[in-house]
C-alpha positions as CSV (number, residue, x, y, z in Angstrom):
1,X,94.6,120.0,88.3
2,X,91.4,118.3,89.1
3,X,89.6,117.7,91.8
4,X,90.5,113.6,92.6
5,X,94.1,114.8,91.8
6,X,93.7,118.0,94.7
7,X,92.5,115.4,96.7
8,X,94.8,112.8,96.5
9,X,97.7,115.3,96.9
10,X,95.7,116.5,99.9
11,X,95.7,113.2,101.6
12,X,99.0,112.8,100.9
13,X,99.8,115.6,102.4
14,X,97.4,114.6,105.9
15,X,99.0,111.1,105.8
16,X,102.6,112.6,105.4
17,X,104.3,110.6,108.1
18,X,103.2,107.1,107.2
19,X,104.2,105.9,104.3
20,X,101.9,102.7,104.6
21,X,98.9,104.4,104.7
22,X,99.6,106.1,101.5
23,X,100.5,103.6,99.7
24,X,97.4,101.9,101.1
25,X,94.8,104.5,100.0
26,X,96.8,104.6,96.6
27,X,96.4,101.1,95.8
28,X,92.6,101.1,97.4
29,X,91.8,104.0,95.1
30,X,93.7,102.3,91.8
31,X,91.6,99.0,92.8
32,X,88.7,101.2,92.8
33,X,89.2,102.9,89.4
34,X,89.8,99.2,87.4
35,X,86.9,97.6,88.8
36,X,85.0,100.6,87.8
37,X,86.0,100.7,84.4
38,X,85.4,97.5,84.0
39,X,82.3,97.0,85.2
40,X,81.8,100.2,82.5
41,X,80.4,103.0,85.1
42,X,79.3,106.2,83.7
43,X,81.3,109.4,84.9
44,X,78.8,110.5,87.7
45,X,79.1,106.9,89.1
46,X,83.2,107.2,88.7
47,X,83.3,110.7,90.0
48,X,81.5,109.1,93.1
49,X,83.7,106.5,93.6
50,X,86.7,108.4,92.9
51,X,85.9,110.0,96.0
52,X,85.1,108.0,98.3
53,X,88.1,105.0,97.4
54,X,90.8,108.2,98.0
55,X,89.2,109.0,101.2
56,X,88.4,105.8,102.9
57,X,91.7,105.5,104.3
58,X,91.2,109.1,106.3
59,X,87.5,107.4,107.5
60,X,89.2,104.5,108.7
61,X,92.3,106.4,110.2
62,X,89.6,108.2,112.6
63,X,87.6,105.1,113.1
64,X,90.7,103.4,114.6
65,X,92.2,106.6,116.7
């Protein structure tokens, strides 16, 4: 498994009780990956933003408590 996988799984596992939030940092982080592609980033850039789009949701979960 890699890491963005591990992660995901991870926040998954934090958000386990609300469904809405996973399924909000799921689509936020599939966004993420199809404007990245498209706008043709190199895998550094991807890697990056990987990263941060499948963690925002746990940022703004903690912003908002």
């Amino acid at each position: 498994m890699d890491e963005i996988s591990g992660l995901i799984i991870k926040m998954t596992e934090f958000f386990s009780g609300d469904p809405k939030r996973i399924q909000h940092f799921i689509k936020v982080h599939t966004f993420a990956r199809v404007i990245g592609r498209a706008e043709g980033l190199d895998i550094r850039a991807m890697y990056c933003l990987d990263v941060a789009s499948a963690s925002v949701t746990a940022a703004e979960s903690f912003r908002n408590s």
